[in-house]
Structure formats: structure tokens, C-alpha cells
C-alpha positions in Angstrom: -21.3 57.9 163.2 -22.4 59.5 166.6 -26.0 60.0 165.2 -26.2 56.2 163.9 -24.7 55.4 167.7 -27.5 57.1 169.0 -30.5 56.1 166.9 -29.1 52.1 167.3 -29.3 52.0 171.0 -32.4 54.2 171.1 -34.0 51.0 169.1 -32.7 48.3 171.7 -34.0 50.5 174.3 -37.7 50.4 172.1 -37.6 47.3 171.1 -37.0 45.4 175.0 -39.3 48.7 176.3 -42.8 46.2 176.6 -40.5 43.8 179.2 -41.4 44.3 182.9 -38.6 44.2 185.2 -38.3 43.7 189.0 -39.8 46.4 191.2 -37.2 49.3 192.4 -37.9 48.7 195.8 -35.7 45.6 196.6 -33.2 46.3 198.8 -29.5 45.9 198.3 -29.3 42.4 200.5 -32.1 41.0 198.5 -30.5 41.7 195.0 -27.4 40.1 196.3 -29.4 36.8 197.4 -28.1 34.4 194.4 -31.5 32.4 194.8 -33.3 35.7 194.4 -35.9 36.1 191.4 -34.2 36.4 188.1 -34.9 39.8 186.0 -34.3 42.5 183.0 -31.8 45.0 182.8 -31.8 47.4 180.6 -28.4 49.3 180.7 -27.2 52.7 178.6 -23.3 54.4 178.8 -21.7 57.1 177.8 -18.0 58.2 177.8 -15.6 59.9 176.8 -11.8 59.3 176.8 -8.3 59.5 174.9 -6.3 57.3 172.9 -1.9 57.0 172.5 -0.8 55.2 170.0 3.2 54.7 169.5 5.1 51.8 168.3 8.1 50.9 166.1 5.5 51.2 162.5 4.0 53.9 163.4 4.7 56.7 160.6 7.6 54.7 159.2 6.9 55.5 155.7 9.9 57.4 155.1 8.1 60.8 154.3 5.9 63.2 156.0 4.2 62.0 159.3 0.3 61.1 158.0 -0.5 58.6 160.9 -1.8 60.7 164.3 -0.3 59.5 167.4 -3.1 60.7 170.1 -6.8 61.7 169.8 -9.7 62.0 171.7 -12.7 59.4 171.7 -16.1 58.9 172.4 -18.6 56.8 172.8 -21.8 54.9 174.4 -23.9 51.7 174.4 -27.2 49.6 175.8 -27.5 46.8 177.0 -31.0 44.2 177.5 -30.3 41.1 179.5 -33.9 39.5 179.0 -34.6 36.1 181.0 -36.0 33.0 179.0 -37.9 31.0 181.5 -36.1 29.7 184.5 -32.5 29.0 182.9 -32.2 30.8 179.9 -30.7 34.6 179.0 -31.4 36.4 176.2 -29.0 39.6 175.5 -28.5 42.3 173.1 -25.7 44.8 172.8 -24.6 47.5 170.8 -21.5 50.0 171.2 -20.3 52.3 169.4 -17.0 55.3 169.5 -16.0 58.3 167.4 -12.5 59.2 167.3 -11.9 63.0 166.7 -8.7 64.1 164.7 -8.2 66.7 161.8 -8.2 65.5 158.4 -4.0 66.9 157.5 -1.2 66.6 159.8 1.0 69.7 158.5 -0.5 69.7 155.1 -0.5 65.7 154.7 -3.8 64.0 154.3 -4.5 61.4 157.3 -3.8 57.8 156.8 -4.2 54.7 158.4 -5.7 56.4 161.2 -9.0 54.8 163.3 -12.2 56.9 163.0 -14.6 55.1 164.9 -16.7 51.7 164.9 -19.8 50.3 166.2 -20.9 46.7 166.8 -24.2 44.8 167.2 -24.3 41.8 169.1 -26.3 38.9 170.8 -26.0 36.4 173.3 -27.7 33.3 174.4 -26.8 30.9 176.9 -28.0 28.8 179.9 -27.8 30.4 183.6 -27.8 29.1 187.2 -27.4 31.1 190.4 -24.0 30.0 189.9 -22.7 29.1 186.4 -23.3 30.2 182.9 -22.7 28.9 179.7 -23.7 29.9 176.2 -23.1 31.4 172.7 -22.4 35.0 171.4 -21.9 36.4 168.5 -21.6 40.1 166.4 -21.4 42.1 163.3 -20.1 45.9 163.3 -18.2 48.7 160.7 -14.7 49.8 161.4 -13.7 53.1 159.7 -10.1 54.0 158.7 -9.4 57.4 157.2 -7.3 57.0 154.4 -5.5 59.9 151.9 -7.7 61.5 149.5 -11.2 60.9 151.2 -11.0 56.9 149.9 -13.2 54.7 152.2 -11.7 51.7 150.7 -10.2 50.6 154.1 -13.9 50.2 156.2 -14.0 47.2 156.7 -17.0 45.0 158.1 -16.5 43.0 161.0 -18.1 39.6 162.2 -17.3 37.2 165.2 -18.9 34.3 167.0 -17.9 31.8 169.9 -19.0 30.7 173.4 -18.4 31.7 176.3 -18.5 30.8 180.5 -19.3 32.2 183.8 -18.7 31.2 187.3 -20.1 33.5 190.5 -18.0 33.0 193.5 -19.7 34.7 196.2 -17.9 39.2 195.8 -16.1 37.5 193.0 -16.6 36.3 189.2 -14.2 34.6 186.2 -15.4 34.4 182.6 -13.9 33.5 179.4 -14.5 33.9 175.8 -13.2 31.8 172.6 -14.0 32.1 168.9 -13.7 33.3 165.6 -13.0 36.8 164.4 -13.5 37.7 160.4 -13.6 41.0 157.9 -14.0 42.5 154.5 -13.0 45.6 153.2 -11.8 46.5 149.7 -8.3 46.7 150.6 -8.3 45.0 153.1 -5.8 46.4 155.5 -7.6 45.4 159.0 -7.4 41.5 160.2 -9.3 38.5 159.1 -9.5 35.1 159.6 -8.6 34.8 163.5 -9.4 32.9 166.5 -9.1 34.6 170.0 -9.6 34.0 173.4 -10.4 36.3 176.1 -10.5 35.6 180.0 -12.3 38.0 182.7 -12.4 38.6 186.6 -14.4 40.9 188.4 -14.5 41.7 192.2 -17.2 43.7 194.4 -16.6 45.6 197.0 -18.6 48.5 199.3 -21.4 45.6 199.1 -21.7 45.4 195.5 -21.8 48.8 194.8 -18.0 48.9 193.7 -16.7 46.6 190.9 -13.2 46.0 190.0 -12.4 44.6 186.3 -9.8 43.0 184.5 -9.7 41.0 181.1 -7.2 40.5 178.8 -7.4 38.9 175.2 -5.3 37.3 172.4 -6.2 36.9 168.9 -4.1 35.7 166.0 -5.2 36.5 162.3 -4.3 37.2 158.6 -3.5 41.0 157.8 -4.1 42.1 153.8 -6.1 39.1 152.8 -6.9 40.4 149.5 -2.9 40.6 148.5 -1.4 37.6 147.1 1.2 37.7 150.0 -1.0 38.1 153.2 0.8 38.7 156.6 0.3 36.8 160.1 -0.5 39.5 162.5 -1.1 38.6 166.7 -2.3 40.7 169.0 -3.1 41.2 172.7 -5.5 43.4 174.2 -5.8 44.0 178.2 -8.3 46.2 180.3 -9.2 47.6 183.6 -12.2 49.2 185.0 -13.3 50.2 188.3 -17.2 51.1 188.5 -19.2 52.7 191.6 -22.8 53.2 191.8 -24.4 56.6 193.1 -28.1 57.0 193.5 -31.0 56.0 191.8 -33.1 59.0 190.1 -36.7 58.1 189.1 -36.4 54.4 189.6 -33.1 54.3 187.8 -29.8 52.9 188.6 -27.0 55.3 188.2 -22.9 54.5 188.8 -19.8 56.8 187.3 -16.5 54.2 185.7 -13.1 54.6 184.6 -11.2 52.4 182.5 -8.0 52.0 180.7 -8.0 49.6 177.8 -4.2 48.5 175.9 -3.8 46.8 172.8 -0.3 45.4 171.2 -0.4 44.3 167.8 2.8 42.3 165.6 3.2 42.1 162.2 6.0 39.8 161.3 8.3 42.2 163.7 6.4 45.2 163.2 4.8 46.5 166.0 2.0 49.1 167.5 0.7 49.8 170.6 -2.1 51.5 171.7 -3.2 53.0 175.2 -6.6 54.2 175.8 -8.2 56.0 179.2 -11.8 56.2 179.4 -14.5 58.0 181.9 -17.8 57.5 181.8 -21.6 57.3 183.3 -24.7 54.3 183.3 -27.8 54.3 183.7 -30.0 51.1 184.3 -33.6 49.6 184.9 -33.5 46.5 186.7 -30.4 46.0 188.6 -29.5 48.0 192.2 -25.9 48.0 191.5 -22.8 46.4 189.7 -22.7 43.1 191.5 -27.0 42.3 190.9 -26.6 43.5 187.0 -22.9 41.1 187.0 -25.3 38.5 188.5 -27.9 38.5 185.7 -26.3 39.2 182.7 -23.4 37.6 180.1 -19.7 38.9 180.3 -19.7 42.2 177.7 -18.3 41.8 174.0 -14.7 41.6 173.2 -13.7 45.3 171.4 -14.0 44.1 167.7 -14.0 47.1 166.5 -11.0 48.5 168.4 -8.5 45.7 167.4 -9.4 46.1 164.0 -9.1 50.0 163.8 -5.4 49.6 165.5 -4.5 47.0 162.4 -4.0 49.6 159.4 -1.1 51.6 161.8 1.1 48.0 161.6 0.9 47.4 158.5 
């Protein structure tokens, strides 16, 4: 997983490498002029954080405890925000985690317990200094260690939808809406969902501070493949607050922390998880949080994540 992570966003970086970007040497007020010239960014992360999980379902088999209940995670991603002509934006994503956990809790193999996922994605929409408005739409592989080394609970993941933007002025509101679907063997993860997701940034320090919030809801079908298959909702809420440093060589850099929730009910029966993340970023193209907000598409919903929480409720 953390190789195939690596590799992946080593090919968005190659494959958007032959776009020019704007020179390094614009200032800080002229990136922040909304009628200034439109560019690429090229974006890489890297974090690592920790993961709670607890709920009313969680290891209520009846026998020994096989479900862990905390574990450490991490992850990275890049990001190319490519501009098509005067009003259209081109972007590619990919993300990807590793959780790390032992295979036996007290002798018991590990079930239903999230090992990691990664997601490919794509966006495509129509921006103004002001307003955007497009499509988006991904593909990823959840993992979910199961007893006996099975793999029969990976599931594939797809979504789609559009999406909106407004800039107002040290301040920004998005939302997402669309269509979430899987396929495992056994399909313990959710299918067959809409969601909807809203967003809200603010700058501070000039643009070199960013404060986030989202939060999404998405409402499925658990174990489609069984001739009895549950409804299953879920929410899933977030905050991050970013700050940029220095740039080395031309480059962008800015340290974040984020904490990312996630409640999921299945007919009455109920996780929750609660995840704290640290990271760094390093970009081409964009001085600071507000001028890459400013030129690219709000991020991907956490795919991945929601499904590898589903398994624990069911």
C-alpha cells in the first residue's frame, strides 16, 4: 500500500511535470489580486495521525474482542490544478493512508478492522475570479482485514457528482452532491448512496493561515450482496487549520493539522470514529493557502475512509 501510494503520486507529479507555471517571484499582494493571471499548482502532502474508533457495535460479537479500537495512520497525496484556457480547470488527485495494527488482538485474528485505501480522482469545471462550477468524479480500493488472511471484504469504490464554489474576498463556501457506489465479494462496506458535502474556508495572517470546516452526509445500502441488505447513514465532519512557512528552491512549503469524525447507523447500530492528523505540503505554483484555494477545486470527499469505517457497524 505505502509503495503503490508513492509510485501513484510520483506519476501525477510526471505526467503534469511538462506544464509551466507562474514565476516564483510574485509577491504575496499580487497572488491575492482575484483578477491576477490564472496558473498550475502542483501540490504533494504527507501526514501522519491516529484514529479512535468506539461505538455501541463495536466488538459486540459476543466472544473475544477481534475489532481494534485505536491505531495509528498514515498517509500523503498530489494534487495538479491545470488551467484550460481562460475559464476552464483541469485537476487530478490522488490520496492514499495505511493504517498500522497487529494482525491478533490476544490470540484472535483481526476482523472488520480498516487497513488502508487510496483514491484516484478528477475534476473539471468552469472558473471565474469569483465562482466555480463543475464535475468530479473518482475510483479507489478500500482494504478490510478480515480472520484468516481472507481479502474477500476489499472492496472497490467509485463516485461522481458536481460541485460549486464561491470566493468572498478572506473567505470561501463550496459544496458537493453525488453518487457513491462499491463492490467487494462480501460486500460488507456501503453501496448505492447519494451524499452531500458543504465546505467553508477562512484566511487569515494575509493568506498565509487557512481555517477549514466541511461536513458531509451520505445514505446507502450495507451488505448488498445478501438477500436482506441494511440502510446504513452516515455523517462525516472535519477541521483543519493550515500555515505556510518558507519557500525552499522555488517551492511553497506550509505545516497543517486536522481532525476528521465520522458517525455511521445501521438500523440502530452505531460507530464512531475520531481521527487527528499532522502533516506537511509542498507546492509549485501557489505562494500560500489563499492563492492555491483561489485556483483550484474543493478536495475530494474521504471515500475511502467512510467505507473502511462500514465493516465495524455491521
Amino acid at each position: 500500500m505505502r509503495k503503490f501510494i508513492g509510485i501513484s503520486a510520483g506519476l501525477v507529479l510526471i505526467a503534469t511535470g511538462g506544464t509551466a507555471w507562474a514565476g516564483d517571484d510574485a509577491t504575496l499582494e499580487e497572488r491575492m489580486d482575484p483578477l491576477g493571471p490564472r496558473q498550475t499548482i502542483i501540490e504533494m502532502d504527507v501526514w501522519g495521525g491516529y484514529l479512535w474508533r468506539g461505538g455501541n457495535h463495536l466488538n459486540s460479537g459476543g466472544g473475544a474482542n477481534d475489532e481494534h479500537e485505536d491505531f495509528p495512520l498514515i498517509g500523503g497525496g498530489a494534487l495538479a490544478a491545470i488551467p484550460l484556457g481562460a475559464v476552464g480547470l483541469l485537476q487530478l488527485e490522488i490520496d492514499g493512508e495505511a493504517a498500522f495494527h497487529p494482525d491478533q488482538i490476544d490470540g484472535e485474528d483481526v476482523d472488520d478492522t480498516y487497513g488502508g485505501s487510496i483514491t484516484f480522482g478528477g475534476h473539471l469545471a468552469y472558473t471565474t475570479d469569483y465562482y466555480l462550477f463543475g464535475a468530479f468524479g473518482g475510483v479507489g480500493r478500500t482494504a478490510i482485514l478480515e480472520t484468516q488472511d481472507s481479502s474477500d471484504h476489499n472492496a472497490t469504490h467509485w463516485f461522481f457528482g458536481g460541485e460549486a464554489k464561491a470566493h468572498l474576498g478572506m473567505a470561501s463556501l463550496a459544496a458537493q452532491g453525488g453518487y457513491i457506489d462499491s463492490e467487494a465479494t462480501n460486500h460488507e462496506v456501503f453501496s448505492d448512496a447519494w451524499f452531500m458535502r458543504g465546505i467553508g474556508q477562512y484566511f487569515l495572517n494575509g493568506g498565509q493561515t487557512m481555517a477549514q470546516g466541511d461536513v458531509a452526509y451520505f445514505d446507502g445500502t450495507q451488505d448488498a450482496n445478501d438477500a436482506d441488505p441494511e440502510d446504513i447513514h452516515g455523517w462525516a465532519w472535519g477541521a483543519e487549520v493550515e500555515h505556510g512557512l518558507m519557500n525552499v528552491g522555488g517551492a511553497a512549503t506550509s505545516l497543517f493539522v486536522a481532525y476528521e469524525g465520522i458517525h455511521l447507523d445501521e438500523e440502530g447500530d452505531e460507530i464512531t470514529d475520531h481521527t487527528v492528523r499532522g502533516g506537511f505540503k509542498i507546492r509549485l505554483g501557489a505562494v500560500s493557502p489563499y492563492d492555491r484555494e483561489h485556483n483550484t477545486a474543493p478536495d475530494m470527499p474521504n471515500v475511502g475512509r467512510w467505507m473502511g469505517a462500514t465493516p465495524a457497524v455491521d
